[in-house]
N, C-alpha and C positions, 0 to 999 in steps of 0.2 A: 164825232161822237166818242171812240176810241172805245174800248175793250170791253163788257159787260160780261159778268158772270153770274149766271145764276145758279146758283148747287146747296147746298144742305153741309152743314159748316163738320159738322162728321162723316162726310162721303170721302173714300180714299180717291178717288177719281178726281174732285174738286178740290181738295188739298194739292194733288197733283197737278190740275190746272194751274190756280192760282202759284205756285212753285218755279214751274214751264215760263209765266210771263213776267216772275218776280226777278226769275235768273238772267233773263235778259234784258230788264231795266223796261219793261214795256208797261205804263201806266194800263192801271184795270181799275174797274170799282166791284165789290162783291156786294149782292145782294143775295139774302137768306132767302132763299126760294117758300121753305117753309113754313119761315116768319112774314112774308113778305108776299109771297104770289108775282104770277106778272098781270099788268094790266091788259084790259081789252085789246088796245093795241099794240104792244110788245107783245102778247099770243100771236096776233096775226102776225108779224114781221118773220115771227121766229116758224109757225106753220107753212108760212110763205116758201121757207128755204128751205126747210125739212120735213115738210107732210106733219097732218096728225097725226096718222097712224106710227108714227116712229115715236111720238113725243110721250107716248105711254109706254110704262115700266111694266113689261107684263108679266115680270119676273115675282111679280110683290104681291103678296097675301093678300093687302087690300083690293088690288086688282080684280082678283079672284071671288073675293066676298060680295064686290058689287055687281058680279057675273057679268062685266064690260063686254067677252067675246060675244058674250050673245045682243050687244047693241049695236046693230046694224047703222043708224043713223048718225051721220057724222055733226048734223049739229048739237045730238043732246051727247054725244061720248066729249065734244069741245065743251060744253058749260059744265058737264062733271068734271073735266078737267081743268074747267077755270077757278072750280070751288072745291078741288082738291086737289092743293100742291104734291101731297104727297104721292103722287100718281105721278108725276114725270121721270123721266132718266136724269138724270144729272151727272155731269155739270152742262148745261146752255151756254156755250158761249156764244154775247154778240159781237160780233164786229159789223156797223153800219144795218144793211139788209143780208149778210152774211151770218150763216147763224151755226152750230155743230152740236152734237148730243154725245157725252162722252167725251172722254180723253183722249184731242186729234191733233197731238202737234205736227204731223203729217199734212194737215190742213191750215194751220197756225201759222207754218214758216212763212208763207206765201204771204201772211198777211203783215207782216214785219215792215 
C-alpha cells in the first residue's frame, strides 16, 4: 500500500511529514483530510492503531463549540468525527494497519 498521509495542506506538522518522507525518497500520497475526509474504512484502520479518543484535536474551538467532552458515547463522538474533518489532529500517517497522529519520525524510521 506504502505511505498515506492525511493532514490539512496548511498544518506545520503535515508539511513536516510530507518533508520527513520526501527527504528520504520514500514514495507517500497526500490526501487533504479537509477536502477529502477518510472513508468508513480507513477511520477504522486508522482507530484500530490509535484509538478514537486520540484522533480528536481537542485543542480546537470547534471542539469546544460542539461540547464533544461532554459525549460519552463512542459511536456518535466516531460519526461527528466522520462528518467533521476538521476535528482530527493532523497529519495521519498510514502505513499498511500502522497508523500515527502527528509528527513521529521516531516511529517512521522503523517503517523504512
Amino acid at each position: 500500500m506504502g505511505i498515506q498521509i492525511f493532514g490539512a495542506a496548511k498544518c506545520f506538522d503535515t508539511k513536516k511529514a510530507k518533508r520527513y518522507f520526501k527527504e528520504r525518497k520514500i514514495k507517500y500520497q497526500f490526501i487533504d483530510l479537509f477536502k477529502y475526509g477518510l472513508s468508513k474504512g480507513e477511520l477504522a484502520n486508522v482507530k484500530a492503531a490509535v484509538s478514537l479518543h486520540n484522533l480528536f484535536n481537542q485543542d480546537t474551538g470547534y471542539y469546544k463549540r460542539l461540547n464533544l467532552q461532554y459525549i460519552g458515547s463512542s459511536s456518535v463522538r466516531e460519526e461527528i468525527l466522520f462528518k467533521n474533518p476538521k476535528l482530527y489532529k493532523t497529519p495521519i500517517v498510514r502505513n499498511g494497519k500502522n497508523a500515527t497522529l502527528g509528527y513521529r519520525p521516531d516511529v517512521w524510521k522503523d517503517w523504512e
